[in-house]
Structures are given as structure tokens and as C-alpha cells.
C-alpha positions in Angstrom: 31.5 2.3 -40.6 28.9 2.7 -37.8 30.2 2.1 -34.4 28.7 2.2 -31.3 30.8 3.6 -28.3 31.7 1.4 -25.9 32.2 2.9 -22.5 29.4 5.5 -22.4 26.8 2.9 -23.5 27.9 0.5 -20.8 27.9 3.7 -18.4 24.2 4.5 -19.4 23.2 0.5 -19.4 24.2 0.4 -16.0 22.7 3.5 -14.8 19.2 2.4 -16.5 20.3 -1.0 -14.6 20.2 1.1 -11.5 17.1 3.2 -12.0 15.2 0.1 -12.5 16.9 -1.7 -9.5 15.8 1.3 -7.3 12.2 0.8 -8.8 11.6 -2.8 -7.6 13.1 -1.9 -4.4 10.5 0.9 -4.3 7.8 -1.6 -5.3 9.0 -4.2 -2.4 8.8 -1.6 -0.1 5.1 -0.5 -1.4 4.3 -3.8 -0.1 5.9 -4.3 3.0 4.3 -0.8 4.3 1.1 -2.3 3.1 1.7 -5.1 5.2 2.3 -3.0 8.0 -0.5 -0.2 7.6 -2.8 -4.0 8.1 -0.9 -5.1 10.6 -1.8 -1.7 12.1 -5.6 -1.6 11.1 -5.5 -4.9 13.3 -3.7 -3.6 16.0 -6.3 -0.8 16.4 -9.3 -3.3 16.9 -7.9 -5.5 19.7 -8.2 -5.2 23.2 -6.7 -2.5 25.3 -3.3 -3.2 26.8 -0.6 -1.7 29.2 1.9 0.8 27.9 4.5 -1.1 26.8 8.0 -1.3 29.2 10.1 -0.1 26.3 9.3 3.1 24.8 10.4 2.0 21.3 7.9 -1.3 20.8 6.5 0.0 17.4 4.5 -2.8 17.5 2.2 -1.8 19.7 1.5 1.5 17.4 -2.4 2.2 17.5 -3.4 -0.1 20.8 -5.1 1.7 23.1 -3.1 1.6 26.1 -3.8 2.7 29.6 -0.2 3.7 31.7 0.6 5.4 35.0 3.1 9.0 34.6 4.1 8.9 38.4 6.5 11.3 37.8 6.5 14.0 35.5 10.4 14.4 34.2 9.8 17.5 31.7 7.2 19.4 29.4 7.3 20.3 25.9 4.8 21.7 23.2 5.4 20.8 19.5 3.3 21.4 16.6 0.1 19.4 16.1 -3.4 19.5 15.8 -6.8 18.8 18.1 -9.4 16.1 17.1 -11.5 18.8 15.2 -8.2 19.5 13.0 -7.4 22.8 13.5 -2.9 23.5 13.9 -1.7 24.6 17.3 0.6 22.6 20.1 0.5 19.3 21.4 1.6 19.2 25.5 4.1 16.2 25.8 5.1 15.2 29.0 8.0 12.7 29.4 7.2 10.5 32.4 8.8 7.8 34.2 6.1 5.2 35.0 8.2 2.3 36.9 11.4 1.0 37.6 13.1 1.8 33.9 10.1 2.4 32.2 9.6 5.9 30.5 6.0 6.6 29.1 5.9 10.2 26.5 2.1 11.0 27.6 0.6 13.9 24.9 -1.6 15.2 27.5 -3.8 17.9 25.1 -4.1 20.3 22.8 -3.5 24.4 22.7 -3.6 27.0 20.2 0.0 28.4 22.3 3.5 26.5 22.9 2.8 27.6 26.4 3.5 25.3 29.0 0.9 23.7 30.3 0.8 22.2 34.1 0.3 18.9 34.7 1.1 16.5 37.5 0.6 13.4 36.0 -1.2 10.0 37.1 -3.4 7.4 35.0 -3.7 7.9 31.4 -5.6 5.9 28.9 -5.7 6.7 25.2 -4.5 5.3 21.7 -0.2 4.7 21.3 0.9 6.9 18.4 4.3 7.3 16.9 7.1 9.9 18.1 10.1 11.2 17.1 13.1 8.8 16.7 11.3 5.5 16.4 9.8 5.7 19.8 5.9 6.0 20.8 3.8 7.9 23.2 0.8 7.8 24.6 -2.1 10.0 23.0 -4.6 10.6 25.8 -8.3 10.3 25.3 -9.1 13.2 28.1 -6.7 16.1 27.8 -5.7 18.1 31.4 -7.7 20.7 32.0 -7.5 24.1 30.1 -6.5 21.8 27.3 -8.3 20.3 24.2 -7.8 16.3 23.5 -4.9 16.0 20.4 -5.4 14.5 17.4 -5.4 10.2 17.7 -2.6 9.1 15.7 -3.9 8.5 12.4 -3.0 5.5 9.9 -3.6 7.6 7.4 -0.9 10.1 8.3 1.7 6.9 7.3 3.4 8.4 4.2 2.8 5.4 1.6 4.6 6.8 -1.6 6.5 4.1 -2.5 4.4 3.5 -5.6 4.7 7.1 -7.1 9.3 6.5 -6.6 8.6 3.0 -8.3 7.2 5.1 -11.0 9.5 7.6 -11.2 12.9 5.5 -11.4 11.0 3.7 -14.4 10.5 7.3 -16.0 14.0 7.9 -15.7 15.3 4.9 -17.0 12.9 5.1 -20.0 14.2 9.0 -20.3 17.8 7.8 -20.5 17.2 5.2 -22.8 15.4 7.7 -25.3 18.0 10.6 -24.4 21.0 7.9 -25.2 19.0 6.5 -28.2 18.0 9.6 -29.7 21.8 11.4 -29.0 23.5 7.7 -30.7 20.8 8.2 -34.0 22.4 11.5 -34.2 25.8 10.5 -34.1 25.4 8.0 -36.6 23.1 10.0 -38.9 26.2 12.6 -38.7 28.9 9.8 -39.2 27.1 8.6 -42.3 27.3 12.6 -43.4 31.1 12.7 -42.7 31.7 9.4 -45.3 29.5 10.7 -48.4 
């Protein structure tokens, strides 16, 4: 008598239920960051505005801004590029630019980490991302001794969501086979062990 077992083909059933859960979400999410990469291609054509008060308004992500650092509170270098593409350091500077308001300013580009002096003062340029959910403002005229960084690039936006989808369908179809192929042989074997 052929019989199916039970409790590993509801095991695999809902794991292929799972992998093809996690590939809708995945194809959701493919549109919402479309959505967003627009809402961000729109966002670069309109009008200049002020650095935002609150260093973590994402949505003001590729504006070009203009903002005051009237005091510069630190200076750090981290990986990046200049507008011609080749790797070196940005120079961030953490500012505080009014009561309560902090502005990140990347004030250029080296080929060293070293430190780079700056003192600060009116800054216009294009609001990028930065680490932690927070922005910073890219300057369009680096200090001097420095080369202008990068602009934050839409482009850099990973957008893979399509290429998971696909993958947790591949799995779920590999399972499927894998289970189907490994019941087959059972059965074929069963049928074996009664003749």
C-alpha cells in the first residue's frame, strides 16, 4: 500500500509556504523602493531648500540644501570617492548649526584619512544619506587642499529585491522537486519490498 508520510510532507508544504511568502514580500518591497527611488528622482529637481532641523528627515534625501556649520563639534574621514570616481576619504564634519540643530557637512575629498582643517560657515550642496538613517550635507565646493566628494547618487540605492523574489521562488520549486523526487523513490522502493 502506498502511503504518503504525513509529518514531513506538511513540514516541507509549509516551508515551500514560507519561501513563497518571503518572495511576495520581496516583490512588495521591489515596489515600494521603486516608489521611493521616484519620489527621489523628484526630490532632486525641486527647488533648493534649508538643511532640515532634524538630522534624520530622509525625506529631504537629494534636495539641494544650503546650511550654516557655526560650530564645528569634530572631524572624521571615511571611505568614499571624488566626483571623477576615484576611492580615497571623505572629510565629515559634525556641526551644530542652531539651537538643537546638528548639520554632518562632507566638506571634500582626499586620497589620505588625514584630517583636514576646516572652520566651518555657509555650505550649499545636494543632502545625501549617512550612517544610521540620518543625512548630511554633500558640499558642492570642497575646503581648500580638498577635492569636491562624490554627490550622493540614486543609483547607489541597492534595489535587489527582484533577484530575492526570484530566489525564494527557486527554492521553493528546489524543495518541491527534492521532496517529489525523494517520495518517487520511496514509493518505487515500497512497491519493491511487496513483489
Amino acid at each position: 500500500m502506498r502511503r504518503i508520510p504525513l509529518i514531513p510532507t506538511i513540514i516541507v508544504l509549509l516551508a515551500v509556504a514560507t519561501m513563497i511568502a518571503l518572495g511576495m514580500w520581496q516583490l512588495r518591497r521591489a515596489d515600494e523602493k521603486a516608489a521611493l527611488i521616484a519620489r527621489y528622482e523628484l526630490a532632486s529637481r525641486l527647488p533648493a531648500i534649508d538643511f532640515p532641523a532634524t538630522n534624520t528627515d530622509t525625506s529631504a534625501l537629494f534636495r539641494r540644501a544650503s546650511g550654516v556649520c557655526l560650530t564645528v563639534e569634530g572631524l572624521t574621514a571615511r571611505a568614499g570617492s571624488n566626483r571623477a570616481g576615484d576611492t580615497g576619504f571623505r572629510h565629515l564634519a559634525q556641526c551644530r548649526a542652531g539651537e538643537g540643530i546638528d548639520l554632518t557637512v562632507d566638506y571634500g575629498w582626499s586620497r589620505k584619512p588625514d584630517k583636514a582643517p576646516w572652520g566651518g560657515g555657509a555650505v550649499t550642496g545636494v543632502i545625501g544619506p549617512d550612517a544610521d538613517h540620518k543625512i548630511l550635507l554633500v558640499a558642492d565646493t570642497p575646503a581648500p587642499g580638498l577635492e569636491a566628494s562624490a554627490a550622493p547618487d540614486m543609483r547607489n540605492i541597492p534595489d535587489n529585491h527582484l533577484g530575492y523574489a526570484i530566489q525564494w521562488f527557486c527554492f521553493a520549486t528546489a524543495a518541491l522537486v527534492i521532496y517529489g523526487l525523494a517520495l518517487r523513490r520511496r514509493l518505487v522502493a515500497s512497491e519493491g519490498n511487496q513483489g
